[in-house]
N, C-alpha and C positions, 0 to 999 in steps of 0.2 A: 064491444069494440072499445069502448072507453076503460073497461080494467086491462085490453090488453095493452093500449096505449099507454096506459100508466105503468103498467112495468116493463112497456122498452124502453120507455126514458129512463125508469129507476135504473135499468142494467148498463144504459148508457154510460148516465150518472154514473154511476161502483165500477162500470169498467175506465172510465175517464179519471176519477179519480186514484183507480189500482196502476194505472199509468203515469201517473204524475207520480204516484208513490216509488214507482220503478226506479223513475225518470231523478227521483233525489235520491234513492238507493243509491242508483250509478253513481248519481253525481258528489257521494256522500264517497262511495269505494274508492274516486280515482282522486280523490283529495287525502285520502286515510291512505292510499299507495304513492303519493306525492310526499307525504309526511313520513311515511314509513324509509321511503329511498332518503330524503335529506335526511333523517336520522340515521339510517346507514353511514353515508356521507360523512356524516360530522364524528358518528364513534371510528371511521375510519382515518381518518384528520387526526382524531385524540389517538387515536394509536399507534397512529406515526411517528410523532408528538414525542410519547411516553414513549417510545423506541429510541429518540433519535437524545432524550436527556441519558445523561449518567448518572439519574436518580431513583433509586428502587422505592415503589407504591407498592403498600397492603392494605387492603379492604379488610376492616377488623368489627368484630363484633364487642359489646361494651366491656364486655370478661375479657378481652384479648383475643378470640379465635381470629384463627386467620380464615377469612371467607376466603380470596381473593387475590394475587398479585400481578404486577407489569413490572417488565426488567426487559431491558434491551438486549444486555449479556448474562446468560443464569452462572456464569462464570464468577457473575459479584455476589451470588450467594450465598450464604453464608451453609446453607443447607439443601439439598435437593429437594424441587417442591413436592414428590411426594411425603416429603419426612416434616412436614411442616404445615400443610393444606389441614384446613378442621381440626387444629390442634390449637391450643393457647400457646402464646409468645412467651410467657413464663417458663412455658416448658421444655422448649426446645431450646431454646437460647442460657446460657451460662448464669448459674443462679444470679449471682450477684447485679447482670445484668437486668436478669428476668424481675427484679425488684424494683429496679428503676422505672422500668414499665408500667409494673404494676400501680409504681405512686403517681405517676404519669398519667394512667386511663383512669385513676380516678379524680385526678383535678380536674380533666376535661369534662369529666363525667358531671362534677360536681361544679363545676363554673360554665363550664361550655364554652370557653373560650379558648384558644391554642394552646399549647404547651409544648417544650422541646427536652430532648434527653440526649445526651451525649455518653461516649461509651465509646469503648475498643472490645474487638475480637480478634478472635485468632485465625490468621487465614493464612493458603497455605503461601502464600508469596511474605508471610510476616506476621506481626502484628499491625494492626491498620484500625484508625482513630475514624469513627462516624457519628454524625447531628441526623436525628430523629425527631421531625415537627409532626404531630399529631392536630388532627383538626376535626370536630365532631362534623358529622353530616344530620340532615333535617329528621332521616328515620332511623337516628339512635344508635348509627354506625359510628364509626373510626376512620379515617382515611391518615395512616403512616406513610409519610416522606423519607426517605432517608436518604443521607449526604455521606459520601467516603472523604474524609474530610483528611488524610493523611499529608496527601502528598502539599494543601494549604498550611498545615501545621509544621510540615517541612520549612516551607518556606519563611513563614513569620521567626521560625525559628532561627533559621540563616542567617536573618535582616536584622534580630535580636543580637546576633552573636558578632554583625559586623557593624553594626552599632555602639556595642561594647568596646569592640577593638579601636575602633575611633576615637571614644573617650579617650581611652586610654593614651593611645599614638596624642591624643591634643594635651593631654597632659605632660606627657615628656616634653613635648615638645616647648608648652609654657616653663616647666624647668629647666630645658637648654636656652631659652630666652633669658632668661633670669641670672644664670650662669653665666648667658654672654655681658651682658649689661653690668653685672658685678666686675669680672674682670676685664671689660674695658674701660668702665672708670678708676680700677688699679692702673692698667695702664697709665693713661691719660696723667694720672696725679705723680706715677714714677718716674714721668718724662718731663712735668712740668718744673722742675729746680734744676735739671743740670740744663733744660735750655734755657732758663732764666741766666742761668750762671755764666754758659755761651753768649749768651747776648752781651752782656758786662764786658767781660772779657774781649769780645770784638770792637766796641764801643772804647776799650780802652785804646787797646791795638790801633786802632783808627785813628784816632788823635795823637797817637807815639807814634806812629810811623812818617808820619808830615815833617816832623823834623829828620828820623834819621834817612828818610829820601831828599832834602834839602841838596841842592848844587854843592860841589865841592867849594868853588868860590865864595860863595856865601860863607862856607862853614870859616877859610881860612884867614877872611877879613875881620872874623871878630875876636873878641880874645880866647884866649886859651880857657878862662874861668867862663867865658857868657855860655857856653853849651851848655854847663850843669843849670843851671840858673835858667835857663828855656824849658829844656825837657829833664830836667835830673840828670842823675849820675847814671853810668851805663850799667852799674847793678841793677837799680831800682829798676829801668826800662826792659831788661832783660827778662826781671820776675813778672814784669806786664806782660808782656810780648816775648815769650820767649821765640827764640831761634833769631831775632835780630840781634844786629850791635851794630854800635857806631861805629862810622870811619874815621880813620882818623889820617 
């Protein structure tokens, strides 16, 4: 009785504890499907995300292969992702390009720190200007940015070019200032002698005329000689003041 006492408890024991084992199993499953769904969740968030930028992403390996990419419109690519998946960036892309690259994945390689490449290609709406930020990841990948950088380069250029015009317009503009200033003090200094000389001349006038507007009475009381002897002879008064003359 006592060995079989001892092993219903053992089986208790092992069955009590194969229950608690379950019992975190479960409890281990609906935490790891808890984690599982928010990370659903969140790559789904990031793919919205990366849908909803105008920014083309390549997952690249250290050589340049393309694991990987997200594009919202495959309209911005430059190639059909068949013709580009597991292939290196050097090679599908325009040597000259594919060079820049290549100096490009190895400073990241070799610093580990970002690096950017700028560049144009040919598409079919143009030629079209794009910035290329590279950034290493923790397991030896690549992760490629890339910016259409055209229709910005437009515009700086615009803003450059009516910038320009501006100078320039300010510049005439200070030599029409300058032109005016010169010849208003032409002016100015061609007007100032004959109205100096007006002035004189009225100044004379002024003082000759007091006599020959004098009352007729006044004039016949005096003698014949006092009128020169006042205001001068009716010559001299004449060249002062022309258009008067005495009465006589």
């Amino acid at each position: 009785m006592d060995d079989s006492s001892c092993q219903s408890e053992d089986l208790l024991q092992r069955l009590a504890r194969m229950q608690d084992h379950v019992h975190a199993l479960e409890i281990s499953e609906a935490r790891h499907r808890q984690l599982e769904e928010s990370l659903l969740q969140r790559t789904s968030q990031l793919q919205a995300i990366f849908e909803a930028f105008p920014d083309l992403c390549f997952r690249l390996t250290p050589d340049g292969t393309i694991l990987d990419y997200n594009v919202g419109n495959t309209s911005h690519l430059y190639l059909p992702p068949e013709s580009f998946l597991n292939k290196r960036m050097q090679e599908v892309l325009p040597p000259e390009v594919g060079r820049l690259f290549q100096e490009a994945f190895r400073r990241v390689i070799e610093t580990g720190t970002p690096t950017s490449v700028e560049y144009e290609l040919p598409m079919p709406d143009g030629q079209r200007s794009y910035e290329a930020r590279l950034l290493p990841l923790s397991e030896g990948e690549i992760i490629a940015v890339v910016r259409d950088m055209t229709e910005r380069e437009k515009a700086e250029e615009e803003i450059r070019r009516l910038n320009e015009d501006l100078k320039r317009r300010a510049t005439e503009l200070e030599a029409t200032n300058k032109e005016l200033e010169a010849f208003s003090y032409s002016v100015a200094h061609d007007l100032r002698t004959p109205l100096l000389l007006i002035g004189v001349i009225r100044a004379s006038c002024s003082r000759n005329i007091r006599v020959v507007l004098m009352p007729r009475e006044s004039i016949s009381l005096g003698s014949s000689t006092a009128m020169p002897s006042r205001c001068g002879n009716s010559s001299r008064t004449s060249s002062i003041c022309p258009g008067f003359r005495f009465r006589r």
